[in-house]
N, CA and C atoms as a LAMMPS dump frame, in Angstrom:
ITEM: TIMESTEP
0
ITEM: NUMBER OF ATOMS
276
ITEM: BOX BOUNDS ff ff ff
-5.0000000000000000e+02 5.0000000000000000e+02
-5.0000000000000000e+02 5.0000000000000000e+02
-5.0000000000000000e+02 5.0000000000000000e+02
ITEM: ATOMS id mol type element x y z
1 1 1 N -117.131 -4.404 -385.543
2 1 2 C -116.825 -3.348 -386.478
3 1 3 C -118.077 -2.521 -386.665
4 2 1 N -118.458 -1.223 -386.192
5 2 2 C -119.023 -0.421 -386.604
6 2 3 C -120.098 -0.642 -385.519
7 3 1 N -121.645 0.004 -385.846
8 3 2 C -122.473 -0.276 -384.646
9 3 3 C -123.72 -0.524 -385.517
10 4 1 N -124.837 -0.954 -384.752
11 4 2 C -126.384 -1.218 -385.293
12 4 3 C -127.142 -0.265 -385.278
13 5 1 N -127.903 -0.251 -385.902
14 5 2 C -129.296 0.702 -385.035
15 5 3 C -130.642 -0.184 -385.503
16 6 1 N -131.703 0.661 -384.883
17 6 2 C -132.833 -0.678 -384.817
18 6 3 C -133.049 -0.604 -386.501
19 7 1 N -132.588 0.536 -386.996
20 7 2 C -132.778 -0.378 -388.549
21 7 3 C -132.178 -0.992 -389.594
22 8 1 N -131.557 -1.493 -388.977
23 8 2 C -130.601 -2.346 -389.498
24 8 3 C -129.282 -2.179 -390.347
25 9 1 N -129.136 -0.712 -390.174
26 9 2 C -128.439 0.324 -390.936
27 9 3 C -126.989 -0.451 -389.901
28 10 1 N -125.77 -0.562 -390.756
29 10 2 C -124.486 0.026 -389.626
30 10 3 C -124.022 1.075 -389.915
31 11 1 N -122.764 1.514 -389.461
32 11 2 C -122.53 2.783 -389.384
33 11 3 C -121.211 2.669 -388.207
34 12 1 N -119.791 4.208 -388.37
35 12 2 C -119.584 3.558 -387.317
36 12 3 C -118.948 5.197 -387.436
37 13 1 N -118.782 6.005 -386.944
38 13 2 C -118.067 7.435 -387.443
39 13 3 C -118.808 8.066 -388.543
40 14 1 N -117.648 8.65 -389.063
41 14 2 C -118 9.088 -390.742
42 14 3 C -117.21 7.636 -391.437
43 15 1 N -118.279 6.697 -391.863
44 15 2 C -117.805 5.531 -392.517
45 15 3 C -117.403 5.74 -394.176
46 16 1 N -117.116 5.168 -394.476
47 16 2 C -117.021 5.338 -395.859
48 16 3 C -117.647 4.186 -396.716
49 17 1 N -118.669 3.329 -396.47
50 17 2 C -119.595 2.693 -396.72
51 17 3 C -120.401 2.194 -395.406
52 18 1 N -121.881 2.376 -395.573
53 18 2 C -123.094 2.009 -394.935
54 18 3 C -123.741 1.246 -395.489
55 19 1 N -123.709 -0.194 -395.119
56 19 2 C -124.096 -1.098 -395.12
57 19 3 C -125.829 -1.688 -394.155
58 20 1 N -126.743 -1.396 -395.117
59 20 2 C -128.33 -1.945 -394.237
60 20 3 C -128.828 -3.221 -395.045
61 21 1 N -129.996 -3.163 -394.011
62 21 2 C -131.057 -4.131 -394.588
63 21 3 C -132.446 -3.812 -394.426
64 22 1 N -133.215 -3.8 -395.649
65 22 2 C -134.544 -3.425 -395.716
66 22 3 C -135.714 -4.802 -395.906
67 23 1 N -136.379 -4.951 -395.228
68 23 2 C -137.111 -5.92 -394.753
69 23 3 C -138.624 -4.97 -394.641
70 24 1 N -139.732 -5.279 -395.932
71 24 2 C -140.966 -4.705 -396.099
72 24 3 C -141.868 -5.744 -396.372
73 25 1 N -142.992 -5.698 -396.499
74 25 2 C -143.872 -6.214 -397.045
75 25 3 C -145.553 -5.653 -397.896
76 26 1 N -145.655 -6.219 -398.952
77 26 2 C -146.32 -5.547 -399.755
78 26 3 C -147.598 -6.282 -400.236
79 27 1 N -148.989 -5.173 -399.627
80 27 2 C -150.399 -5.818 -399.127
81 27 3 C -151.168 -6.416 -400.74
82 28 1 N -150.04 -6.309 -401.798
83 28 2 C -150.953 -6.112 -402.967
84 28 3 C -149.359 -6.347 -404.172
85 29 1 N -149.872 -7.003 -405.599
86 29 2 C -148.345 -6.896 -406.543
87 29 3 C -148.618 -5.024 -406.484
88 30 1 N -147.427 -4.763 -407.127
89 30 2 C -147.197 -3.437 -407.609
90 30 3 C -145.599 -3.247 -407.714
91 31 1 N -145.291 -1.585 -407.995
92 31 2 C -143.552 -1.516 -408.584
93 31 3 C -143.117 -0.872 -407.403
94 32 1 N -141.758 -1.409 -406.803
95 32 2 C -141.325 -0.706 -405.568
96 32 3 C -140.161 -0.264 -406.344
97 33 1 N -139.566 0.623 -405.592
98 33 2 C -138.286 1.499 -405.593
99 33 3 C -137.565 1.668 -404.675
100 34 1 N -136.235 1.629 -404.759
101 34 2 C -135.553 2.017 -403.458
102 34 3 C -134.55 3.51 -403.768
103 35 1 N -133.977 3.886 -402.697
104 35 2 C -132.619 5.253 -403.171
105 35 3 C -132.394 5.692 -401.857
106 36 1 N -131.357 6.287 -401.977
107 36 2 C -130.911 7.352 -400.827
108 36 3 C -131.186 8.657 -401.112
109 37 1 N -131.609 9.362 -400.266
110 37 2 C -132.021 10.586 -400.146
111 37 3 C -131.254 11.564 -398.98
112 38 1 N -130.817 12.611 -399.837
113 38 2 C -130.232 13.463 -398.66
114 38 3 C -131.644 14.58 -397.529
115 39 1 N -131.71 15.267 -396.875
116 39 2 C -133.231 15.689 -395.958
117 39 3 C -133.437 16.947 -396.624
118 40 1 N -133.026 17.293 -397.98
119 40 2 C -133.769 18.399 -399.05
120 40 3 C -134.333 17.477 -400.11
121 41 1 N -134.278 16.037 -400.095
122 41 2 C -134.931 14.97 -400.761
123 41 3 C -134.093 15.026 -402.159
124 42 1 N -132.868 15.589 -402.369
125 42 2 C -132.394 15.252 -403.434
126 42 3 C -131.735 13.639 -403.134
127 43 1 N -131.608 13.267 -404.505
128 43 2 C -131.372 12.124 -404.654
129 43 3 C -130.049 12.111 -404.738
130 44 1 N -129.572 10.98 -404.099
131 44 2 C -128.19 10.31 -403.639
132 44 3 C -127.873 9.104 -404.506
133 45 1 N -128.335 8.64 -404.66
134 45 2 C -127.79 6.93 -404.725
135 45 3 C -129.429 6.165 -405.032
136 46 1 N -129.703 6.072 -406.503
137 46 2 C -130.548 5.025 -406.592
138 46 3 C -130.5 3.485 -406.947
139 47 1 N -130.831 2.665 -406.392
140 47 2 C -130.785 1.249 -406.379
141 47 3 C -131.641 0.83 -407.451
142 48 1 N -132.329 0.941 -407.105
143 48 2 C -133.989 0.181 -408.542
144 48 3 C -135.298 1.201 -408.3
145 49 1 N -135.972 1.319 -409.522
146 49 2 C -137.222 1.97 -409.083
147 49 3 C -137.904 1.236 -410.862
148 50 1 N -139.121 1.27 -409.785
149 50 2 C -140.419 0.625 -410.328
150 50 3 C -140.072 -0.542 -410.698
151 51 1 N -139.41 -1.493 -410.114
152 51 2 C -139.328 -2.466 -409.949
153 51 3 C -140.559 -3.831 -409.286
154 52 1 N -140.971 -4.688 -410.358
155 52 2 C -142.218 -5.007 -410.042
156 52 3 C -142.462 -6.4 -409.202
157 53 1 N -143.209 -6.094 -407.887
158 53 2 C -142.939 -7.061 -407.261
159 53 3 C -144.372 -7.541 -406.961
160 54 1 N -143.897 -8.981 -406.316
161 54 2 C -146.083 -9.635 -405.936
162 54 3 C -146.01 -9.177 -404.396
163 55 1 N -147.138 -9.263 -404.422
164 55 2 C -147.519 -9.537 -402.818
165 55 3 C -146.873 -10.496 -401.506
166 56 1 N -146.366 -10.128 -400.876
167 56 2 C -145.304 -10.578 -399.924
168 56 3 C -144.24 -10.368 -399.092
169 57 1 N -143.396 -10.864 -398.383
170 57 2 C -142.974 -10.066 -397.444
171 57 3 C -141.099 -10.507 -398.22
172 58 1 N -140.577 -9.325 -398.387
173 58 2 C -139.415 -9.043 -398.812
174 58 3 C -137.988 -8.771 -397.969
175 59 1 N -136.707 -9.609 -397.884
176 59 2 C -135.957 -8.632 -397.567
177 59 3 C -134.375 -8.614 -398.475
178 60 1 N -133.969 -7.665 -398.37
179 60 2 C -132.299 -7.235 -399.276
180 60 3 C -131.793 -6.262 -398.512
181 61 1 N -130.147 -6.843 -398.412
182 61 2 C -129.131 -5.657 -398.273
183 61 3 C -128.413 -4.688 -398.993
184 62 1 N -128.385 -3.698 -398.827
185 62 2 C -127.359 -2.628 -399.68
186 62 3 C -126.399 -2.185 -398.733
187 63 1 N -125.564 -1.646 -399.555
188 63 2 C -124.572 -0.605 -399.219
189 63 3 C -124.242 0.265 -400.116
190 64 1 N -124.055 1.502 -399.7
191 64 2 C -123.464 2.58 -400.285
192 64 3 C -122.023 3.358 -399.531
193 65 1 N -121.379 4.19 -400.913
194 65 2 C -120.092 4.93 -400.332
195 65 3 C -120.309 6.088 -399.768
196 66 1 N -120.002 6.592 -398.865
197 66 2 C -120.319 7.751 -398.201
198 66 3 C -118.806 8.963 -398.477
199 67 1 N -118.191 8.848 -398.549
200 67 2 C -116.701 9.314 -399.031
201 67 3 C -116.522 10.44 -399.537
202 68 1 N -117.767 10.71 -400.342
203 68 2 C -117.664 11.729 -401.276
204 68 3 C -119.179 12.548 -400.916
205 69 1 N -119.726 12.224 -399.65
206 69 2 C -121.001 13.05 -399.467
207 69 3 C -120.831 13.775 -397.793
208 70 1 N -121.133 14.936 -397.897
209 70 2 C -120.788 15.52 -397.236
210 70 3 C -121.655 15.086 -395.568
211 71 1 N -120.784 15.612 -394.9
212 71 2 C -121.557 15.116 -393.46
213 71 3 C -123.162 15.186 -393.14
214 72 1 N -123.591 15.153 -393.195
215 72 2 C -125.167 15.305 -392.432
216 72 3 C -126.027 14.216 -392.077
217 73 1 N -127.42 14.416 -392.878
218 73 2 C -128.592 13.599 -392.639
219 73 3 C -128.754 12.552 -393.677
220 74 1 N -129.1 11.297 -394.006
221 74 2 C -129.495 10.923 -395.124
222 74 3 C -130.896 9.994 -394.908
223 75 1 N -131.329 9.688 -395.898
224 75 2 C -132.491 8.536 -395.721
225 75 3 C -132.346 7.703 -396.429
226 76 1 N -132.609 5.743 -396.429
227 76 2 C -132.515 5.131 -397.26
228 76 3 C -134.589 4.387 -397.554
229 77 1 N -134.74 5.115 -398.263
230 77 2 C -136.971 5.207 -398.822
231 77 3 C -137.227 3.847 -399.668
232 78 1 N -137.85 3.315 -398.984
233 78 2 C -138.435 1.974 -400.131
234 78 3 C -140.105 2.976 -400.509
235 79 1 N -140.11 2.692 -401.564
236 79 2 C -141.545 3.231 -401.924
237 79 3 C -142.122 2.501 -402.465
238 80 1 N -143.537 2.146 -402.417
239 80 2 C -144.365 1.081 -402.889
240 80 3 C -145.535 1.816 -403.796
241 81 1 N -146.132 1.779 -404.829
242 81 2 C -146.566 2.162 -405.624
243 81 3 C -146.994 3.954 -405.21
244 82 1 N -145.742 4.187 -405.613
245 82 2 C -145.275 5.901 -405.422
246 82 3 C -145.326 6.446 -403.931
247 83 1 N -145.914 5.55 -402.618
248 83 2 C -145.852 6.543 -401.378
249 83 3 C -144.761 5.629 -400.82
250 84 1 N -144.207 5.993 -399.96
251 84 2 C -143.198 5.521 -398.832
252 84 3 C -143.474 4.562 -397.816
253 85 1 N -142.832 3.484 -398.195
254 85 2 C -143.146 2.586 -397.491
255 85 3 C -142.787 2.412 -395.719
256 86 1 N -141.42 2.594 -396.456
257 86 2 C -140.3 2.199 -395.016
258 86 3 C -138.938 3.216 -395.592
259 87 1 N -138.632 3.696 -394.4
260 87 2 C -137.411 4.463 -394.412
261 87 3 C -136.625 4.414 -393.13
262 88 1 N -135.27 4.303 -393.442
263 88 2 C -134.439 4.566 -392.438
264 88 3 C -133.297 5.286 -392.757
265 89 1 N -132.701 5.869 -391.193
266 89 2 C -132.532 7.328 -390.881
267 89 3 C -130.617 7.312 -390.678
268 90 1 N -129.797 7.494 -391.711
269 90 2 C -128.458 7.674 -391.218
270 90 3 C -128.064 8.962 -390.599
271 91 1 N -127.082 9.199 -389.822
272 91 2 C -126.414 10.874 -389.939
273 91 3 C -124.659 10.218 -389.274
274 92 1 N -123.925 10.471 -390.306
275 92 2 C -122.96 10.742 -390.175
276 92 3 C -121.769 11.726 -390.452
């Protein structure tokens, strides 16, 4: 059902939920954040922010509904004390 990509994102058409996994690690404690972002950087879909984590290597899945967002680009941004950690790249 659906397909991979190397980031762990699926996807399979225009889905109506995208289902990933974000797998980071963090050199120091501090507050991470996660969200979806459409590629004018408005915000889509936030999960947690400033959420405070230790030093170590992390991973969690999400999913979001896509149903109601129009076709294009999106990003799903972990940010680690305010810069960008890890991001990966949908377009459906």
């Amino acid at each position: 059902y659906g397909r991979s990509d190397s980031s762990g994102a699926v996807y399979s058409g225009r889905p109506a939920l995208i289902k990933g996994e974000m797998e980071y690690e963090l050199p120091s404690n501090g507050p991470v954040s996660f969200a979806i972002y459409d590629t004018r950087g408005g915000l889509v879909q936030l999960f947690f922010t400033d959420r405070l984590n230790n030093k170590g290597t992390y991973v969690f899945n999400y999913e979001f509904h896509t149903s109601h967002l129009p076709k294009g680009v999106y990003f799903a941004r972990l940010r680690f004390d305010g810069q960008v950690r890890k991001e990966q790249r949908f377009e459906f």
